[in-house]
C-alpha positions in Angstrom: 96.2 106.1 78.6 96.4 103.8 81.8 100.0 102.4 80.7 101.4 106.5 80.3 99.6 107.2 83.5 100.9 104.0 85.4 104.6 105.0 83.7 104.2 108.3 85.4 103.8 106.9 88.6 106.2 103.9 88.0 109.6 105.9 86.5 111.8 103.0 87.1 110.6 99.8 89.4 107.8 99.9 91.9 107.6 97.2 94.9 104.6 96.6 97.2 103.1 93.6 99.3 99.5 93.6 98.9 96.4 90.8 99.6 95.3 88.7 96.4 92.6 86.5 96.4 93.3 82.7 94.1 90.1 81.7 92.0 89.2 79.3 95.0 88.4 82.3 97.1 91.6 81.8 99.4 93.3 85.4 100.0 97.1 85.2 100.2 100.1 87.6 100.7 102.5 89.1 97.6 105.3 91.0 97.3 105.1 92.2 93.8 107.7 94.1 91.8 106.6 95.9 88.8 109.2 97.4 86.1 108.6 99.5 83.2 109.9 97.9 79.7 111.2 100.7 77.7 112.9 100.9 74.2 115.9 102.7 73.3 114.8 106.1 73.0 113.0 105.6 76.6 109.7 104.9 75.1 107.2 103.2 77.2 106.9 99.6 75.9 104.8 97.8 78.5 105.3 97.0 82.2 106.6 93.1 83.4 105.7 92.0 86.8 107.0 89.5 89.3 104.6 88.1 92.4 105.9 86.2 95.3 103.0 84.4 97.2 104.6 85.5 101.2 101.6 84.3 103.1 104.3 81.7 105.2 107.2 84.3 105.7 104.3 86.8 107.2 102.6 84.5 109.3 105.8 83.3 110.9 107.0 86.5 111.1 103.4 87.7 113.0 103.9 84.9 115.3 107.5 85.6 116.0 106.7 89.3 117.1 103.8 87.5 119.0 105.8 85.2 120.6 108.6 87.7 121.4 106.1 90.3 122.7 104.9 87.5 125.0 108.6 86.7 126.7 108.7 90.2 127.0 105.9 90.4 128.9 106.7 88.0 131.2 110.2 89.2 131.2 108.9 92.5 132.7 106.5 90.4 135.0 109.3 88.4 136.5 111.2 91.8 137.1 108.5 93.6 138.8 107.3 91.1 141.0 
């Protein structure tokens, strides 16, 4: 039941970023990608998945847009005086 309800929902591949927790406790980032396995008569089969732990890419990405945001800031400052 779950698997025809999770095919409705997931017709061909499904992505998605999400927070996961390792058996240590420690939360991390993943981009997941989920695709249906059907057979030849487009039967659902079973779904394969693919996580990518993105904790590094998002935290430098955060602290880029901090960073940025900040020279902006002081950009603007400098401008007005």
């Amino acid at each position: 039941m779950l698997q025809l309800q999770l095919h409705n929902h997931i017709k061909n591949r499904y992505r998605t970023t999400f927070r996961n927790s390792r058996k240590n406790g420690d939360q991390y980032d993943v981009s997941a990608t989920v695709s249906p396995i059907l057979d030849d008569n487009n039967n659902l089969l079973g779904f394969m998945g693919i996580e990518e732990d993105i904790t590094e890419t998002k935290n430098t990405r955060d602290e880029l847009k901090k960073l940025t945001d900040l020279m902006i800031d002081k950009h603007l400052e400098s401008k007005n005086g």
